[in-house]
C-alpha positions as CSV (number, residue, x, y, z in Angstrom):
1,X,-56.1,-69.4,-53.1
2,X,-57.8,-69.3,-56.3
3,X,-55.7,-67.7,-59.1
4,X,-56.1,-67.2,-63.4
5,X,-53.6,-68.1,-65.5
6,X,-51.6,-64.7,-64.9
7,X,-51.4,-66.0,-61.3
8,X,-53.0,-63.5,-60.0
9,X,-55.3,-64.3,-57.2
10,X,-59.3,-64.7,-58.5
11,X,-61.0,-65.4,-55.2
12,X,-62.5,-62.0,-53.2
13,X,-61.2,-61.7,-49.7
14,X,-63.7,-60.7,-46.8
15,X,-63.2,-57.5,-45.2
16,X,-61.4,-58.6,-41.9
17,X,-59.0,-59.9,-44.2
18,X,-58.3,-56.7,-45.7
19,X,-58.3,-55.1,-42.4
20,X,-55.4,-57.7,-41.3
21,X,-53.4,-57.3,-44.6
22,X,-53.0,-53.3,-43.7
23,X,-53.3,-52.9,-39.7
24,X,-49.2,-53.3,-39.9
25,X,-49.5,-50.3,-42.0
26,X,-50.3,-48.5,-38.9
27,X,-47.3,-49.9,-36.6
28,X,-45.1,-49.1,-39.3
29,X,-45.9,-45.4,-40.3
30,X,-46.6,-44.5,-36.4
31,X,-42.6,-45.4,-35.7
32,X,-41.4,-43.3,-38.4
33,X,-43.9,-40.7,-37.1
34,X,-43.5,-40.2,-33.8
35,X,-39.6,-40.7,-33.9
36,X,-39.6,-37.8,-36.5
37,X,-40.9,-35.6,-34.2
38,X,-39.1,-36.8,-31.3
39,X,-35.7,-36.4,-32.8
40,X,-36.9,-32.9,-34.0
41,X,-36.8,-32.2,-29.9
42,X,-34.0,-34.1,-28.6
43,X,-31.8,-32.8,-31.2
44,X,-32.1,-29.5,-29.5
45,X,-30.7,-30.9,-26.5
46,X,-28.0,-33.5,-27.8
47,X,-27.2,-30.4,-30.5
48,X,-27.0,-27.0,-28.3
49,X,-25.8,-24.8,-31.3
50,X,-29.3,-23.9,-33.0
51,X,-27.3,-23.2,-36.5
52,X,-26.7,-26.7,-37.4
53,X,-29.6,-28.7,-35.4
54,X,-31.7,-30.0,-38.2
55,X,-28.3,-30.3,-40.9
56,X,-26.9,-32.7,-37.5
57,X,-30.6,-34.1,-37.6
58,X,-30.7,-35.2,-41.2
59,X,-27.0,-36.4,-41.4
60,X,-27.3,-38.8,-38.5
61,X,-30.1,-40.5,-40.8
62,X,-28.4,-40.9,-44.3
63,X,-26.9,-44.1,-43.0
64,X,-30.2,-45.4,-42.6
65,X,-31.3,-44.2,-45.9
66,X,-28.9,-46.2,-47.2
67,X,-29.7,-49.4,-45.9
68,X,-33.0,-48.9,-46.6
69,X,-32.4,-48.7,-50.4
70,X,-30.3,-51.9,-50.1
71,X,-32.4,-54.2,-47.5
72,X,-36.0,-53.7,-49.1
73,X,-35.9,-55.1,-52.3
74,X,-32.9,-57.7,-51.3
75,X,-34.8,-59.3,-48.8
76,X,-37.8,-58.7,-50.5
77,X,-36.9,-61.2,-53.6
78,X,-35.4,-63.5,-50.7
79,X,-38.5,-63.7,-49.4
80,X,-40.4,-64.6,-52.7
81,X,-38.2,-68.0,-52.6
82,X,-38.5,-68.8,-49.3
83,X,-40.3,-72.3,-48.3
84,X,-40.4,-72.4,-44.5
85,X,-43.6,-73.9,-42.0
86,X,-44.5,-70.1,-41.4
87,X,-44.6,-69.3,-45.0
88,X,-42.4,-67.1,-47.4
89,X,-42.6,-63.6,-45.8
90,X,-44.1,-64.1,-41.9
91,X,-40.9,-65.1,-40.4
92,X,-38.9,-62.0,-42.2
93,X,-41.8,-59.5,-40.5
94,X,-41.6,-61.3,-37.0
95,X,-37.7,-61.1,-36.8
96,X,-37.4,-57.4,-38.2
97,X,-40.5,-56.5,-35.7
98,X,-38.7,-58.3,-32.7
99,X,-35.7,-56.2,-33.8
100,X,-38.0,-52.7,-34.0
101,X,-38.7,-53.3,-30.6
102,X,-35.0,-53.8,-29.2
103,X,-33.7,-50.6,-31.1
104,X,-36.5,-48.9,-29.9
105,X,-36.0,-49.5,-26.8
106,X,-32.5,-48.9,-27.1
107,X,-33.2,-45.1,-29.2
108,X,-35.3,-44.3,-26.1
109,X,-32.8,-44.7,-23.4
110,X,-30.0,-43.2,-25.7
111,X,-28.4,-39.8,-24.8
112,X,-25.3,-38.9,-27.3
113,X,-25.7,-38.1,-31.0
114,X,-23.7,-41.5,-31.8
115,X,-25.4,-43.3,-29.7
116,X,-28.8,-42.0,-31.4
117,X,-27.6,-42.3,-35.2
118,X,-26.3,-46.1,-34.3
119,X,-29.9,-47.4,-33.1
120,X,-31.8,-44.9,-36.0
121,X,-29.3,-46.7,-38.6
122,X,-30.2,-50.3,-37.4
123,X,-33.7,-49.8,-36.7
124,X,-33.9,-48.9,-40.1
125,X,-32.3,-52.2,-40.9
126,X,-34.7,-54.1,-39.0
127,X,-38.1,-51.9,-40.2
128,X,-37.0,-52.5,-43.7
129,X,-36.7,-56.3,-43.0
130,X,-39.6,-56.8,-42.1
131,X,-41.2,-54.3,-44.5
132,X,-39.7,-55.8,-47.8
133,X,-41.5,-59.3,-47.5
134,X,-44.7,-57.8,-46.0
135,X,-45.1,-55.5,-48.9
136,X,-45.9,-58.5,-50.9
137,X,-49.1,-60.0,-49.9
138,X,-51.5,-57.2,-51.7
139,X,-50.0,-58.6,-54.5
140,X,-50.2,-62.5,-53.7
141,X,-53.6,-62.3,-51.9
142,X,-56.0,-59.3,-53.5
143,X,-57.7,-60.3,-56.1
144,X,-58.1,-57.2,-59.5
145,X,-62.1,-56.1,-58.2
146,X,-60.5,-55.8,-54.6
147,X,-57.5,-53.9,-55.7
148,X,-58.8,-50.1,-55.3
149,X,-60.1,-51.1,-51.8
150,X,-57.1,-52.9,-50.6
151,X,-55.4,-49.7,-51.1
152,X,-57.7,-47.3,-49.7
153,X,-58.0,-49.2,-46.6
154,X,-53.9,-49.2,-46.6
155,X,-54.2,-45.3,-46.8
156,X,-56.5,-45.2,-44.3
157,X,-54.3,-47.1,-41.9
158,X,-51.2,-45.3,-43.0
159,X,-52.9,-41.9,-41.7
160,X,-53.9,-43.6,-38.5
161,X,-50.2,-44.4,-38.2
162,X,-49.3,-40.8,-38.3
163,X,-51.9,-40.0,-35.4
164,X,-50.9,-42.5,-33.3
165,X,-46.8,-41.4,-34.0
166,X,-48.3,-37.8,-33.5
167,X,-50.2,-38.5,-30.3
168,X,-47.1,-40.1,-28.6
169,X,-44.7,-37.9,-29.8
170,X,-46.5,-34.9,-28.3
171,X,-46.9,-36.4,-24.8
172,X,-43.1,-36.4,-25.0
173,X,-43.2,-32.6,-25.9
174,X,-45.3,-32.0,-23.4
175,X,-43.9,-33.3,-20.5
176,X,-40.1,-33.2,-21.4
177,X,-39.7,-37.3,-21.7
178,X,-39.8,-39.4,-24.5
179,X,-38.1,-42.6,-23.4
180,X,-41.8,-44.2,-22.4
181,X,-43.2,-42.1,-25.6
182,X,-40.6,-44.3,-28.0
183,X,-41.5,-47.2,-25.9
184,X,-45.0,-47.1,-26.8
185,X,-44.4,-47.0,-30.2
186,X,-42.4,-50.1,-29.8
187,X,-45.8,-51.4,-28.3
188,X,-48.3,-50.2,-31.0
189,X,-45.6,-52.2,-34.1
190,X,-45.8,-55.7,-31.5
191,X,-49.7,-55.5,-31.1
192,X,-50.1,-54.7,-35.4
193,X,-48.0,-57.4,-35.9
194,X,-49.7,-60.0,-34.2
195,X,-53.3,-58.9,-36.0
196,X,-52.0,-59.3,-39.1
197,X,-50.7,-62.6,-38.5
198,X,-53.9,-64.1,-36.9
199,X,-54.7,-66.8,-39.5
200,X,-53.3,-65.5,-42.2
201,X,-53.3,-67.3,-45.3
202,X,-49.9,-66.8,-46.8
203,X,-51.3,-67.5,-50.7
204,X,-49.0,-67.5,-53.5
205,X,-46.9,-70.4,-54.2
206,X,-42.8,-69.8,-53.7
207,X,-41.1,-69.4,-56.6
208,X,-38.2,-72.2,-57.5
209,X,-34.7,-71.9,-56.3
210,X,-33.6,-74.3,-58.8
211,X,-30.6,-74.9,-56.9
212,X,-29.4,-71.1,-57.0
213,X,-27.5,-69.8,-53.9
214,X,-29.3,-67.3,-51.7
215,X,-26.2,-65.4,-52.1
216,X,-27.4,-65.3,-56.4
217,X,-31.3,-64.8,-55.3
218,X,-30.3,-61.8,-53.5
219,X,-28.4,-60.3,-56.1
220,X,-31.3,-61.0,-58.3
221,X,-32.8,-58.2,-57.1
222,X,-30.9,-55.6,-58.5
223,X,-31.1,-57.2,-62.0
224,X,-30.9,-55.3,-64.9
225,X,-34.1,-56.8,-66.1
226,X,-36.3,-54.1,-63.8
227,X,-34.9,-51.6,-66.4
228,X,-37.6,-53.0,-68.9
229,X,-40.2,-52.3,-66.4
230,X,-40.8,-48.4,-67.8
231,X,-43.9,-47.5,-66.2
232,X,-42.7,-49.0,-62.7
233,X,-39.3,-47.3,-62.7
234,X,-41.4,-43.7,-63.1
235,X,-44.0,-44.7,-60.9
236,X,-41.4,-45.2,-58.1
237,X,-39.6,-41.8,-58.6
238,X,-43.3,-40.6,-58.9
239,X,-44.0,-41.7,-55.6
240,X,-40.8,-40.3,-53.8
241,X,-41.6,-36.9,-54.9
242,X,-45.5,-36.6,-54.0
243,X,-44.7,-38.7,-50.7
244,X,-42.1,-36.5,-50.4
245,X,-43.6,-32.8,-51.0
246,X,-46.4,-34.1,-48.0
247,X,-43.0,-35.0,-45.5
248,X,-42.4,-31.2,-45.7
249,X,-44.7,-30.6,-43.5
250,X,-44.4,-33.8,-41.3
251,X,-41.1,-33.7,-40.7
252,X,-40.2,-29.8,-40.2
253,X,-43.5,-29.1,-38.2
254,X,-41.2,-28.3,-34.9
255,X,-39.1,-25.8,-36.5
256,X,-41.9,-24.5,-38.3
257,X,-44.2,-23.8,-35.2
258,X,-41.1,-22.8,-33.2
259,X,-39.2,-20.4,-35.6
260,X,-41.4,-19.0,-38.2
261,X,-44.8,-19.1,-35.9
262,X,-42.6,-18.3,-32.1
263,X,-44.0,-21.0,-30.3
264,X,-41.3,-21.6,-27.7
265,X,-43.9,-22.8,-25.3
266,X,-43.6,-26.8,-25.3
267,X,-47.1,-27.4,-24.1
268,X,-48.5,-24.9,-26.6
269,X,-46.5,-26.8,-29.3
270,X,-47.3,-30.2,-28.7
271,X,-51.2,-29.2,-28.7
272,X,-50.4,-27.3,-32.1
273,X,-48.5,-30.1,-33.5
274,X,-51.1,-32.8,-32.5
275,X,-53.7,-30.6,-33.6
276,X,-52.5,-30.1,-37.2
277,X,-51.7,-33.4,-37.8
278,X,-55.3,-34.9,-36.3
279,X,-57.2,-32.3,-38.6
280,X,-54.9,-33.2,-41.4
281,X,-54.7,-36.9,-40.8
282,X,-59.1,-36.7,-40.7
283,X,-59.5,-35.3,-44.0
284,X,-56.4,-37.8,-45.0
285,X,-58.9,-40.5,-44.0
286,X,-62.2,-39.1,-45.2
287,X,-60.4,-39.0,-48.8
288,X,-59.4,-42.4,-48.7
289,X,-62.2,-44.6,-49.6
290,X,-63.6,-42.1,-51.9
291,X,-60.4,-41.3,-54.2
292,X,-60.2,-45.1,-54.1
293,X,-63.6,-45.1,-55.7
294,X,-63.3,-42.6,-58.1
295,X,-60.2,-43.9,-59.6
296,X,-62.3,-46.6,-60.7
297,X,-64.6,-44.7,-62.9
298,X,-61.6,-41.4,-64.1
299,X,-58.2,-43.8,-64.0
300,X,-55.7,-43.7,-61.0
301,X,-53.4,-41.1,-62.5
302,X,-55.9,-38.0,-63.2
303,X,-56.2,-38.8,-59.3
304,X,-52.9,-38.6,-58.5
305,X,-52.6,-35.8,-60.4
306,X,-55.8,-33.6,-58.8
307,X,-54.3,-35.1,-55.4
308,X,-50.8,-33.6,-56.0
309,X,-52.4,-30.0,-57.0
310,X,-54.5,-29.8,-54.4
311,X,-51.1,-30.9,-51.9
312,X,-49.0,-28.1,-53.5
313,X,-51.5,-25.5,-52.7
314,X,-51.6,-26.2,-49.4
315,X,-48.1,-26.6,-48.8
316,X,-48.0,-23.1,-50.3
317,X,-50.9,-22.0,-48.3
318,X,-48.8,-23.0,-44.7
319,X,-45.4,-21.3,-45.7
320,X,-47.0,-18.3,-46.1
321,X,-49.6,-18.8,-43.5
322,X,-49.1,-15.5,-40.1
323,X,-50.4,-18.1,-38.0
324,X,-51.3,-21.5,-36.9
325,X,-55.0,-21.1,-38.4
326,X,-54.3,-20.7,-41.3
327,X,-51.8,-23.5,-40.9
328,X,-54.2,-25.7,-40.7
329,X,-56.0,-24.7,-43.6
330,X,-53.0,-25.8,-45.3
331,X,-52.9,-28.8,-43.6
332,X,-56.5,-29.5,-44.5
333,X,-55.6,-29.5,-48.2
334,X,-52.1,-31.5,-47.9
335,X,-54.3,-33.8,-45.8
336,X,-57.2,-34.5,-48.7
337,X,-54.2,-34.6,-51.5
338,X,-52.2,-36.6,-49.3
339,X,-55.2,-39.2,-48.9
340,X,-56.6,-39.4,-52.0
341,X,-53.0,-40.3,-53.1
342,X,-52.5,-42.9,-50.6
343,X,-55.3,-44.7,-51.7
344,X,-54.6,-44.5,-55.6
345,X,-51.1,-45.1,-55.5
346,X,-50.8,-48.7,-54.2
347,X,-53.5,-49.8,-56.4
348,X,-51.6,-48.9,-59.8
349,X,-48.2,-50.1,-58.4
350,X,-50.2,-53.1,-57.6
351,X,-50.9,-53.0,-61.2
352,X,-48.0,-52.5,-62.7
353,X,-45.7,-54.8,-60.7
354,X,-45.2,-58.5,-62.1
355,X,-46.9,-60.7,-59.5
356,X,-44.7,-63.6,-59.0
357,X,-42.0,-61.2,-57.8
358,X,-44.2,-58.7,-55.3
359,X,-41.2,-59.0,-52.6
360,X,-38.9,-57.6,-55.0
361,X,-41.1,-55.3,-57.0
362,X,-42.5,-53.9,-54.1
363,X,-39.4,-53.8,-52.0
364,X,-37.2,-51.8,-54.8
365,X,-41.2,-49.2,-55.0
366,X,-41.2,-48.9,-51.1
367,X,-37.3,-47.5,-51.4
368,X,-39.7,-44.3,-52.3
369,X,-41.4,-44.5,-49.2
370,X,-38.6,-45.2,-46.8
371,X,-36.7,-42.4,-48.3
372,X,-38.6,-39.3,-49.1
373,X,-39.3,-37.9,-45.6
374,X,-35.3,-38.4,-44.7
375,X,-34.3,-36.7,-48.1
376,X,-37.4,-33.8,-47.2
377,X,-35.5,-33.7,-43.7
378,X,-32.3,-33.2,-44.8
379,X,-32.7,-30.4,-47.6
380,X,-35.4,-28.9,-45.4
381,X,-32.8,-28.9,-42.3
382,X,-29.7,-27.7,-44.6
383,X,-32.3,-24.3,-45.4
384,X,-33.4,-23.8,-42.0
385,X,-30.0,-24.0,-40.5
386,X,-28.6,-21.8,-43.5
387,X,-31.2,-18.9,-42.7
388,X,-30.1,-18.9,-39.3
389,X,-26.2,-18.3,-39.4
390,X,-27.9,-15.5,-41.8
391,X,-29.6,-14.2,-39.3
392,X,-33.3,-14.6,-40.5
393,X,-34.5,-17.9,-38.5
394,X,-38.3,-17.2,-38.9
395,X,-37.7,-17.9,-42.4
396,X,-36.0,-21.0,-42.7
397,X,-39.0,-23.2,-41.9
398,X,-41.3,-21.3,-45.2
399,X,-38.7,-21.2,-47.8
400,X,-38.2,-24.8,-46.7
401,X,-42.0,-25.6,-46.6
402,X,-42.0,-24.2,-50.2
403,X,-40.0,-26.5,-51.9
404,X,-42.6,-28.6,-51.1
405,X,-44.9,-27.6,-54.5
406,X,-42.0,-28.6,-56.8
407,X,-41.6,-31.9,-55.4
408,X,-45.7,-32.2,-56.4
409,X,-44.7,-30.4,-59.9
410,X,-42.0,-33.2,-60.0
411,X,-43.9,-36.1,-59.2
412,X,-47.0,-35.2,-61.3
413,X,-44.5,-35.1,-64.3
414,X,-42.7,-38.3,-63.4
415,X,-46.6,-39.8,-63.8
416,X,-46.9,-38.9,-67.0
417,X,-45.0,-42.1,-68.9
418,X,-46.3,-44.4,-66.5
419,X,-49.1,-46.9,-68.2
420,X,-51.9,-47.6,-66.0
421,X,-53.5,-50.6,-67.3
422,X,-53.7,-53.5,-65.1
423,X,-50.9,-55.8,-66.1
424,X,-52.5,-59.1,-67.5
425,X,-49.8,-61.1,-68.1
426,X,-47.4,-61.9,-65.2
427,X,-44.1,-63.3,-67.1
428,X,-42.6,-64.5,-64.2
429,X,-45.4,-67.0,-62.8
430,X,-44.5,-70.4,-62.4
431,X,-47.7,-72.2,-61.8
432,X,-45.7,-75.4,-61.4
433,X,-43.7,-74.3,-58.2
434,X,-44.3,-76.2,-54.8
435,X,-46.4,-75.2,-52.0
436,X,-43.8,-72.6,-49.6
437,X,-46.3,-72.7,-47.0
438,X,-49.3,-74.0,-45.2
439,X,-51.9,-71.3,-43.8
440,X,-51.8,-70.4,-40.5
């Protein structure tokens, strides 16, 4: 891998490898998906008493929140030391994939509200393992011109994710079983996986343990050095709120269509649900490529911030919406915000981040992304269940979808400090470090 003196990488990557470096986008995202949805059904049956479903719902997750703010960027920086035949991050992602799969399987075939928060909390653990390290190679392997691509074609495979989450979920709703529903998803993460490590070229150079314990490298990671790094530190709290302000909708969409819009039907609702999110998730996609573009010409942030406006509005647009159509109006505005976003966002925290620690930088960014549709779960479920021991159910779900513009209001705000410029100088390279890893 060619690379300048910053150490960042020089030479242009053909397409299929860009395709490879964000397929396991689409594993990822449709797991957090479709077991969104599908806990938004069980919990109706493992929680009988309708005044505290979605509070249960989004207390049996804070565990995993938790361990996701600790096991990203810890294993992350672990992973930018590590010298093995497989390279510095593949063997984290095969392990915490491997252990996706168990607790899947596990989640599926689980019928008590323990028994459910356990195997949430440790899949958690493992999705985070592996997502840490894999967070890392857009940074060792995509060279500056291919940067604004890179991450459209992540945003593009982050929406697919959502479909294919959505598509399996419903078939679940629909028919009243989601153990082979979960199980699936456990096969779409496997089959991602094992594109994106087809000959894969690991790239950057681990960096030198100089005898330090693994025990000091992981603590490294929490540093009080990333305090200097101003622009990433608002960029990440950035991110949670606009990824966040979209989750609304993503993860309240079953209390919405059955409570504020009366769909008690299941069949009705899974075709509503699957619906929404496939008109949303199109326009996601058709934004992608193009925001990507544009940033290139107007900066990444006056996208961001035309993205988050145009995501308020339609967040607005569905809590107030009589019915589902013009739901999906709403949905069709979240969607083109919620792309053009996607494909923005990684290129300027690519930007920003120092290179030569992309496991940790983009472990301790992705602590945004792991957390914000929980956190939109929780204080969405704590509304909804408050308006029904009031006595007003139908309007839990709206006042809950409209918190959803402040979130955008906060994030667009929490953009303002951050510098865009692409970072030139990477501080932390060490051209002299040993190879970590041969291709594969």
């Amino acid at each position: 891998m060619d690379r300048s003196d910053a150490g960042r990488p020089t030479k242009l990557l053909p397409v299929t490898h860009l395709v490879r470096l964000s397929v396991y986008w689409l594993g990822l995202v449709a797991i957090v998906q479709g077991v969104g949805i599908i806990l938004q059904e069980r919990i109706k049956v493992l929680v009988p008493d309708a005044s505290v479903q979605y509070t249960t719902l989004g207390l049996l997750q804070v565990a995993g929140v938790a361990i996701a703010v600790v096991v990203q960027p810890t294993v992350g920086t672990i992973s930018d030391y590590t010298v093995s035949r497989f390279g510095r991050r593949k063997p984290y992602i095969v392990v915490g994939t491997l252990l996706d799969l168990a607790f899947l399987v596990a989640l599926a075939t689980s019928n008590t509200v323990l028994a459910v928060a356990a195997f949430v909390t440790l899949l958690q653990f493992s999705s985070n393992l592996a997502q840490g390290p894999f967070q890392g190679y857009v940074p060792d392997l995509v060279a500056a011109p291919q940067v604004g691509l890179a991450s459209g074609m992540i945003g593009l495979f982050t929406v697919l994710g959502v479909v294919t989450g959505t598509a399996l979920a419903t078939i679940g709703v629909a028919t009243g079983d989601f153990v082979w529903p979960t199980i699936g998803l456990a096969v779409v993460h496997l089959a991602t996986m094992g594109i994106l490590l087809f000959r894969l070229d690991e790239g950057r150079r681990a960096k030198p343990r100089r005898g330090r314990s693994w025990r000091s490298i992981a603590a490294e990671a929490w540093g009080r050095d990333v305090l200097r790094e101003r622009s990433f530190l608002f960029l990440v709290a950035s991110r949670f709120f606009i990824l966040g302000g979209s989750a609304f909708l993503l993860v309240l969409q079953v209390p919405y269509l059955e409570r504020a819009l009366g769909m008690t039907d299941p069949d009705v609702r899974a075709a509503w649900i699957l619906g929404t999110t496939v008109v949303a998730v199109i326009c996601t996609a058709g934004a992608t490529i193009p925001a990507a573009r544009l940033s290139q010409r107007v900066g990444r942030k006056r996208v961001i911030y035309a993205a988050a406006a145009m995501s308020a509005l339609g967040m607005a647009i569905a809590a107030l919406a009589p019915g589902p159509l013009l739901l999906a109006a709403g949905a069709i505005l979240v969607g083109i915000g919620g792309g053009s976003f996607l494909a923005v966002d990684w290129a300027l925290l690519t930007d920003t981040i120092p290179q030569a620690s992309a496991g940790r930088y983009m472990g301790i960014a992705n602590i945004a992304t792991a957390t914000n549709a929980v956190v939109a779960a929780f204080v969405g479920g704590l509304v909804i269940d408050a308006f029904s021991r009031s006595g007003s159910p139908d309007l839990g779900p709206r006042v809950a979808f409209l918190l959803a513009p402040a979130w955008f209001l906060a994030g667009a705000l929490l953009l303002r400090p951050v510098d865009e410029r692409r970072r030139d100088v990477d501080e932390h390279a060490d051209p002299g470090t040993p190879a970590s890893s041969v291709a594969a």
